[in-house]
C-alpha positions in Angstrom: 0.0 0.0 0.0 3.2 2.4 1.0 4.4 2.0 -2.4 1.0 2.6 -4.2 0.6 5.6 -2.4 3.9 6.9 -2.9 3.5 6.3 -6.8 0.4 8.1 -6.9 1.7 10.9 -5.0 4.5 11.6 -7.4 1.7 11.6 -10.4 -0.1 13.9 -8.4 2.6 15.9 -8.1 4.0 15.9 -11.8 0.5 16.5 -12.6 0.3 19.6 -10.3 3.3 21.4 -12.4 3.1 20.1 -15.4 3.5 23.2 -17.2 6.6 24.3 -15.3 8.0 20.8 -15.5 7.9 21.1 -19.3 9.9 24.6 -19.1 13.2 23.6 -19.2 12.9 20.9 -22.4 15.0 21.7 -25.0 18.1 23.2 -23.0 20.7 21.4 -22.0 24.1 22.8 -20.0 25.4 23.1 -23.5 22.9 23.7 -26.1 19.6 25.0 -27.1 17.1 22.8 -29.4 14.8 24.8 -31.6 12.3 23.4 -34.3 10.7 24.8 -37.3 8.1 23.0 -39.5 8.6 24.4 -43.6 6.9 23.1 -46.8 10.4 21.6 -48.8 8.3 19.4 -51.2 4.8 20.9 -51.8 3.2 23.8 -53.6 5.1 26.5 -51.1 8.2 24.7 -51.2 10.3 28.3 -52.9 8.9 30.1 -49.9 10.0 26.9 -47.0 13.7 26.6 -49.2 14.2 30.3 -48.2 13.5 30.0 -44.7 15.7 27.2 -43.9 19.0 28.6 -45.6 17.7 31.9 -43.9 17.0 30.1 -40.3 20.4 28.3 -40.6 22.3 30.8 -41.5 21.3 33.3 -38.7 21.9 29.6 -36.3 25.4 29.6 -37.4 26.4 32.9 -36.9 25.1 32.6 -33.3 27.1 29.6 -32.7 30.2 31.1 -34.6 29.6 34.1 -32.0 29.5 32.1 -28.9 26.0 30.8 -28.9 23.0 31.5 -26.4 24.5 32.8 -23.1 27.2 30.1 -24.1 24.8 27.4 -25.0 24.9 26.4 -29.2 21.5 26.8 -30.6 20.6 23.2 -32.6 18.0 23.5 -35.3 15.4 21.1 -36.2 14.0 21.7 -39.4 11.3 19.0 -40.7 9.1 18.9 -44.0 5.4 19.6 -43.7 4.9 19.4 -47.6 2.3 22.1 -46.5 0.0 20.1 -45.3 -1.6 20.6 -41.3 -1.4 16.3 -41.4 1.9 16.1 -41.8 2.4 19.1 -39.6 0.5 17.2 -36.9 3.5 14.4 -36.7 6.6 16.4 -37.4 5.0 18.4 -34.4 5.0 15.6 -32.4 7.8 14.2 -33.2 9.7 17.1 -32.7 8.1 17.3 -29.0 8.6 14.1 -28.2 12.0 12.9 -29.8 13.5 15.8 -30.7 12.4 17.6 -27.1 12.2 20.7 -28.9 12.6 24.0 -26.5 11.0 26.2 -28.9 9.2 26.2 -32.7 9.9 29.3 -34.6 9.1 30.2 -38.0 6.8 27.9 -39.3 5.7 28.5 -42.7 2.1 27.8 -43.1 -1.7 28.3 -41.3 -2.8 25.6 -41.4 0.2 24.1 -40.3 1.0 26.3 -37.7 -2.3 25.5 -36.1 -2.3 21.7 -36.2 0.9 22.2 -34.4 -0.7 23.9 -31.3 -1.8 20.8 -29.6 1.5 19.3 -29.2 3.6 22.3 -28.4 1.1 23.3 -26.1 0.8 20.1 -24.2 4.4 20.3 -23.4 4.9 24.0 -22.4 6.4 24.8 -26.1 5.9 28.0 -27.5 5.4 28.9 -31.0 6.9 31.8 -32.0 7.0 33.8 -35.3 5.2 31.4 -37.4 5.2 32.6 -41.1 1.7 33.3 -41.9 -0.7 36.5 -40.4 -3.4 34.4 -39.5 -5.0 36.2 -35.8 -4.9 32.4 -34.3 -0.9 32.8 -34.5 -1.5 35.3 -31.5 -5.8 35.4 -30.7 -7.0 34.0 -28.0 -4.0 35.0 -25.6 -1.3 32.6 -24.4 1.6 32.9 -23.1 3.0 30.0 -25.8 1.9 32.5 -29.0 3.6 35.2 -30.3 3.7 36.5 -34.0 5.4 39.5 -35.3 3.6 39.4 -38.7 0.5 41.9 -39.4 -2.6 40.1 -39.7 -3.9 39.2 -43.2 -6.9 40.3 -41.7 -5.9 44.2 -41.4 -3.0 44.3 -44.5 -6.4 43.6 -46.6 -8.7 45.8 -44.7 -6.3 48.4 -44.9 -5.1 47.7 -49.0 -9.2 47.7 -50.3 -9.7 50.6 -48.8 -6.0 52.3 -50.1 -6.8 50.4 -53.8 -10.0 52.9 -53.6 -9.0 56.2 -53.1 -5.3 56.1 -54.4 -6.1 54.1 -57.4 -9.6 54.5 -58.5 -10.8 51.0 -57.8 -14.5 50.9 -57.7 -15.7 47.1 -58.0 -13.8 44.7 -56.4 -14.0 41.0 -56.5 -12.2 38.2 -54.5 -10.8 34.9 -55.4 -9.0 33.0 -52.5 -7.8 29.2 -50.9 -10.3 27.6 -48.9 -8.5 27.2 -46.2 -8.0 28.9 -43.2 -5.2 31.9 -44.7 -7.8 32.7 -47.6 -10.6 33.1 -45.6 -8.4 35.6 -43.2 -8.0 37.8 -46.7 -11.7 37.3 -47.5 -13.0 38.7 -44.0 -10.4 41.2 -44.3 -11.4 42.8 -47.5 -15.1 42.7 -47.0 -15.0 44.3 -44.1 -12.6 46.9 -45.5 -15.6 47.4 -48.6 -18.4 47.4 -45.4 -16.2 50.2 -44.5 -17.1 51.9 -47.8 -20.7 50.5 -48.0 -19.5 48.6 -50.3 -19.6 44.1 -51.4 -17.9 42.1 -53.2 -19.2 41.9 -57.6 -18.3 38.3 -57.2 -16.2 35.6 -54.9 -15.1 32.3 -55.6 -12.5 30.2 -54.6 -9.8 27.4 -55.2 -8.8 24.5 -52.7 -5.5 24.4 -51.9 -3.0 23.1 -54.5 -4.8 23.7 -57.2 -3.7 24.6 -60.9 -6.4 25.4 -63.2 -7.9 28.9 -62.4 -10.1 29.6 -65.6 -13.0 29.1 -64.2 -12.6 31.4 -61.2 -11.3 34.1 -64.0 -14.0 34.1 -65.8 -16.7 34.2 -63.6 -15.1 37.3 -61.9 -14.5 38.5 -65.4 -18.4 38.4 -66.6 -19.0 40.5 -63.9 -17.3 43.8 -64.7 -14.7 44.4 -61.5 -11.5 46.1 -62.1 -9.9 45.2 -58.4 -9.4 41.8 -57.7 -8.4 41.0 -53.9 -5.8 37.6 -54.1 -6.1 35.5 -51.5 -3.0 33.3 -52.9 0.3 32.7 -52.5 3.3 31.4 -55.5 2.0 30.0 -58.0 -2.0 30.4 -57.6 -0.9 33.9 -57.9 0.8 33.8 -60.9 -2.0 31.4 -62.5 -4.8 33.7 -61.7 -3.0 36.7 -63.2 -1.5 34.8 -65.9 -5.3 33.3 -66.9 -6.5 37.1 -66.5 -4.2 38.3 -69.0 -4.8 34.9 -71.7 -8.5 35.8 -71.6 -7.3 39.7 -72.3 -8.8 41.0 -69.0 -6.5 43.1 -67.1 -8.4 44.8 -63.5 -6.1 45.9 -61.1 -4.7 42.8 -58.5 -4.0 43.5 -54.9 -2.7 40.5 -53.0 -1.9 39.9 -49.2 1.9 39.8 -48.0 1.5 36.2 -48.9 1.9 37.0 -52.7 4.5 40.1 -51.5 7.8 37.6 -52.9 10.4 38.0 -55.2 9.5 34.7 -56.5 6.2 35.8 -58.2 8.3 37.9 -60.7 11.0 35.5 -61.4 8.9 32.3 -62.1 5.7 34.6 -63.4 7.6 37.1 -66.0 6.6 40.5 -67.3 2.8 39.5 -66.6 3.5 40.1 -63.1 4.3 43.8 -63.7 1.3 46.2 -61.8 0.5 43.6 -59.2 0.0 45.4 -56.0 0.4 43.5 -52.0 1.3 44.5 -48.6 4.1 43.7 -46.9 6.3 44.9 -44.1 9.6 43.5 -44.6 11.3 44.1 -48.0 12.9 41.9 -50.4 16.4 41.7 -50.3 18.0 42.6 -53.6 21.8 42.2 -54.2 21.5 45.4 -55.6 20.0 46.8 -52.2 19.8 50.4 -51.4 21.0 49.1 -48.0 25.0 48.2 -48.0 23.7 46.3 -45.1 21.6 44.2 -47.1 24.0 44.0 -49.9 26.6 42.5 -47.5 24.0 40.3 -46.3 22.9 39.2 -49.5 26.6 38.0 -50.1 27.9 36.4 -47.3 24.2 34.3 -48.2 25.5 33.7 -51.8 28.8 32.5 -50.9 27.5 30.7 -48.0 24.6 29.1 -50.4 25.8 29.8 -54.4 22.3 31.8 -54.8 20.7 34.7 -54.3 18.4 35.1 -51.0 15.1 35.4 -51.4 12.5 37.6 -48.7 12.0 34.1 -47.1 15.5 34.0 -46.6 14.9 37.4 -44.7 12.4 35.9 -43.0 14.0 32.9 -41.9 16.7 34.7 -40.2 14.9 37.3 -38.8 12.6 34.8 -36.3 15.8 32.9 -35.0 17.3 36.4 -34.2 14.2 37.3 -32.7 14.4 34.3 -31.1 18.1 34.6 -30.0 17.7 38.2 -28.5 14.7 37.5 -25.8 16.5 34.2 -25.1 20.0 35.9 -24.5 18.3 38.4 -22.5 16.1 35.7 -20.5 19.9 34.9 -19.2 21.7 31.5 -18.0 18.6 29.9 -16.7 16.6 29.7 -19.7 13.0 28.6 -19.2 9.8 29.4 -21.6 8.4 31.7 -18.5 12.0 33.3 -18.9 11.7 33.6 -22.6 8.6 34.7 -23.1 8.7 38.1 -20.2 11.9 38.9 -22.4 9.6 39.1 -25.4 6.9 40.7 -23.3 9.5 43.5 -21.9 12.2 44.0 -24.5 11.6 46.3 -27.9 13.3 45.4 -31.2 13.9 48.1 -33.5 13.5 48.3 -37.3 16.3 45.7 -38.5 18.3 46.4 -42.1 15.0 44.8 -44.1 12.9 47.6 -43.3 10.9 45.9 -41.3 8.9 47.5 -38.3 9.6 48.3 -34.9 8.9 45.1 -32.8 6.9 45.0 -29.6 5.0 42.9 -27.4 3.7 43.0 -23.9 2.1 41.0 -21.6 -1.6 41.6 -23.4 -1.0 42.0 -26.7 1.3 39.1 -28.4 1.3 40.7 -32.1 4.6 42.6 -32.3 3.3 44.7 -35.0 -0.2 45.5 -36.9 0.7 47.8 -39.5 2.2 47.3 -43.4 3.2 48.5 -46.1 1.9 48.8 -50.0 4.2 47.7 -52.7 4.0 47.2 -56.8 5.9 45.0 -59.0 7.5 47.6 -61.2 9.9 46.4 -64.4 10.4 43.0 -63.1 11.2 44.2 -59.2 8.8 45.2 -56.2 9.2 48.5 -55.1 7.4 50.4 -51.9 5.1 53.0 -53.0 3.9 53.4 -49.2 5.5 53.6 -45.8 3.7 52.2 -43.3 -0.1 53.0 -43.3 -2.5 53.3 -39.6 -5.1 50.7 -39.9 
């Protein structure tokens, strides 16, 4: 009986702190184990390429500089093909195997949600998952931060903008139906409620798909000349492209989703005028920026090509990431970690992205972006930083 007892009272116990007994995973006296889930064989494979040259490169410089307080910083990096399925088990197997400290910079919505479960269950946080979706921060927790501007409001904000700075007067909407394209849809037609205004037409395209002639010409029988993209690669480029074949040519505003350098080079010339928000710029070796251009090289020699905004991306969660945990000091724990997010500000970096800061209400680290246009083959900001 003494020993049933005593087992029972050391479940009771583990249950009592779970959470807290969960902190400490991941960090060792000697090194730090961060995951991040990417797409590196489906449709958003250019985008999750990006991110894990970007991640891994911002990883060895930390570790070339002396690591985390002293501790090297391991990345994990495992293939969700985008979809939330397969981003359900490299989840888990990241938790459980891997015993994963942190996940940061997961490229996806859908993914980044089925991973909640999880990384929650164990007192991981998911930090700077690529994709403005409000779940990456809505409801509260502690275990969700996000430093991208909701789809929600970049849309809001961009119908509205499309209106008065560029004429547009009859707007339609094709987007994935899923849970990112449905962010874009609620954004923009609250933005047109703003303007007593609804949509000419919507349709939609599940995820993956190829063939958008359908969509196109239903939106072109009814007369718009804005259409709102909720896309992202290469359902951008096929809706434009199909626009173009059938000789219709509205105006196109996309999310920050379709804001990447890769929609001009696989898309061409017919990728000119497109308009998106966005809040961190691409990085061209031809940068303004000597900052950036140095960048840009030590990536090309590093990787024998170019970097991508991705590749901005990438690097610019793990040295999020690396600042709140140096500052959270020697004893690293995710209560640690996450009141270094929740007290420390992080300026505008060299990609021209915004200022950075959360607190202990308010997990989004920014809410504002920016417009930009694909002009002669390159995107180019025509806006700074709009108020939604």
């Amino acid at each position: 009986m003494k020993r049933i007892t005593s087992s029972v009272a050391i479940v009771a116990v583990a249950l009592a702190v779970g959470g807290a007994a969960q902190a400490d995973q991941g960090v060792t006296k000697d090194q730090v184990v961060v995951g991040s889930i990417q797409d590196l064989s489906g449709p958003l494979a250019g985008f999750g390429k990006q991110l894990k040259l970007g991640i891994q490169m911002r990883a060895d410089e930390i570790n070339e500089s002396g690591g985390i307080n002293g501790r090297k910083l391991k990345m994990v990096i495992e293939d969700s093909g985008y979809d939330p399925k397969k981003g359900l088990l490299a989840a888990q197997k990241m938790v459980q195997q891997d015993k994963i400290f942190a996940m940061v910079g997961t490229l996806g919505t859908g993914v980044a949600m089925a991973s909640f479960q999880p990384l929650f269950e164990k007192n991981v946080p998911n930090l700077f998952p690529l994709t403005a979706a409000r779940e990456m921060y809505e409801p509260l927790n502690k275990l969700k931060l996000s430093f991208a501007a909701p789809y929600y409001d970049q849309v809001r904000m961009g119908v509205k903008w499309m209106a008065k700075e560029r004429g547009a007067k009859k707007f339609c909407v094709i987007y994935q139906d899923d849970e990112f394209g449905l962010e874009v849809f609620r954004g923009a037609e609250h933005g047109l409620k703003d303007m007593n205004q609804d949509f000419a037409e919507k349709t939609t395209f599940k995820r993956g798909a190829t063939d958008f002639s359908a969509q196109v010409a239903k939106m072109k029988s009814s007369g718009c000349d804005t259409v709102v993209l909720g896309t992202v690669i290469r359902e951008t480029i096929g809706t434009i492209g199909t626009a173009k074949k059938m000789g219709w040519d509205p105006q196109f505003m996309g999310s920050s989703a379709a804001y990447t350098d890769l929609i001009h080079k696989l898309g061409g010339k017919a990728m000119d005028g497109l308009y998106a928000t966005f809040q961190t710029g691409v990085p061209y070796m031809d940068d303004p920026s000597k900052n950036v251009r140095e960048w840009g090289a030590r990536y090309k020699a590093k990787y024998n090509e170019d970097p991508g905004l991705f590749s901005a991306y990438g690097y610019m969660a793990v040295d999020l990431f690396f600042r709140a945990a140096q500052k959270a000091g020697a004893k690293l724990t995710t209560d640690s970690l996450v009141n270094a997010f929740e007290t420390t500000s992080f300026p505008r970096d060299m990609f021209g992205s915004p200022e950075f800061k959360f607190s202990k209400t308010n997990h989004l680290g920014n809410s504002k972006s920016r417009i930009g246009q694909i002009q002669n083959g390159k995107w180019m900001g025509i806006t700074d930083y709009l108020e939604n």
